[in-house]
Residue, then its C-alpha position, 0 to 999 in steps of 0.5 A: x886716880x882714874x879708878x877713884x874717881x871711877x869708883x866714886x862715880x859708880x858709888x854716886x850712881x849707886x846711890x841715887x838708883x837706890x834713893x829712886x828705887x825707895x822713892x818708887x817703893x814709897x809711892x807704890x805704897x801710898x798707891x796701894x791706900x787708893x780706895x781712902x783717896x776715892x772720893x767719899x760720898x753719903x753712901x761710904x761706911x767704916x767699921x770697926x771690929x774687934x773680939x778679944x778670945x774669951x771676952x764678952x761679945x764686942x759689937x762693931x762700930x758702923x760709922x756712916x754718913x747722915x742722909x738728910x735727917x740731921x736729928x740722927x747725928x745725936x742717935x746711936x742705935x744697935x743695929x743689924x750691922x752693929x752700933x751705928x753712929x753717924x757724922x756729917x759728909x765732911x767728917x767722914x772725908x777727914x775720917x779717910x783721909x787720917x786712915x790713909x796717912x796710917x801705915x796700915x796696909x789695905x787691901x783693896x776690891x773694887x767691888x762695894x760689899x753689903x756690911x751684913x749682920x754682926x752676928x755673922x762676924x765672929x763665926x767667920x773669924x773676923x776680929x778674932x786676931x786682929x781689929x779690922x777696918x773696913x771701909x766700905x765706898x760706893x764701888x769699893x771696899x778696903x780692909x786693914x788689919x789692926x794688931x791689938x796692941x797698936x789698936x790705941x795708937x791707931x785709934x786716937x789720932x783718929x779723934x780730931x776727925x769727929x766734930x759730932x759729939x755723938x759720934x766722937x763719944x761713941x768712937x771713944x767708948x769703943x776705944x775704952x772698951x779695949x783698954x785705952x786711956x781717954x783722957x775726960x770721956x765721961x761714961x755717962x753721957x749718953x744713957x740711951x747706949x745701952 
């Protein structure tokens, strides 16, 4: 009778060191996510990129923060960094912290980099495999992976974050770029994108 409750004790204890160990491994993953829990600020920009082998040339998506002139929320332009869309300081909160709770995997720097030239990105390789994300802060960036087939997945919960209507329909035009079903998108909306 001693061994059992011996061996019924060693089990228990067992099981807890393993729940603590799970708890530990769960939290160091929620850590690893840390840029999106920085605080996001007017300087803070997501791309998004994705070029299919063999498709036609897909330009990134910039989402940035308006500084000031509110007539830019209704613009999208094209420009050296990609198709540029702007949202408001709150959505761009909401934005990071949905892409935190993804389970996507981050890979951190603390070091902001300079989102460069579109053209550069293909050559480089970025986009090729995978949609990458890149969250780019005042002092730190973070990048994720997305595989093509989970891109939808990942992408549509994502919408509720988008409150400016220019935004919201440029995030879903990229989404139906990439085979994505967006029920009530109307292509037409805005034909100044060109």
């Amino acid at each position: 009778m001693t061994s059992k409750s011996v061996s019924f004790s060693m089990l228990a204890l067992a099981l807890l060191f393993a729940a603590g160990t799970t708890n530990a491994q769960s939290n160091q993953k929620q850590g690893r996510a840390s840029l999106l829990h920085y605080p996001v600020d007017e300087n803070t920009a997501i791309r998004l990129f994705y070029q299919p082998q063999g498709d036609y040339f897909h330009a990134p998506l910039v989402i940035r923060v308006v500084n000031g002139d509110k007539a830019m929320l209704i613009t999208a332009p094209m420009l050296q960094e990609g198709r540029t869309t702007y949202v408001s300081l709150a959505e761009m909160r909401e934005l990071a912290q949905k892409l935190a709770k993804t389970d996507l995997e981050w890979q951190e720097s603390e070091t902001a980099v300079a989102l460069g030239s579109y053209k550069k990105l293909v050559g480089a390789g970025i986009g090729v495999d995978a949609m990458e994300i890149l969250v780019v802060g005042s002092n730190e960036t973070a990048r994720a992976k997305v595989p093509p087939k989970a891109i939808c997945k990942t992408l549509k919960p994502l919408d509720a974050s988008l409150r400016t209507p220019r935004a919201l329909w440029e995030f879903q035009r990229f989404q139906v770029n990439y085979g994505c079903k967006v029920p009530g998108f109307k292509p037409n909306a805005y034909p100044d994108h060109y």
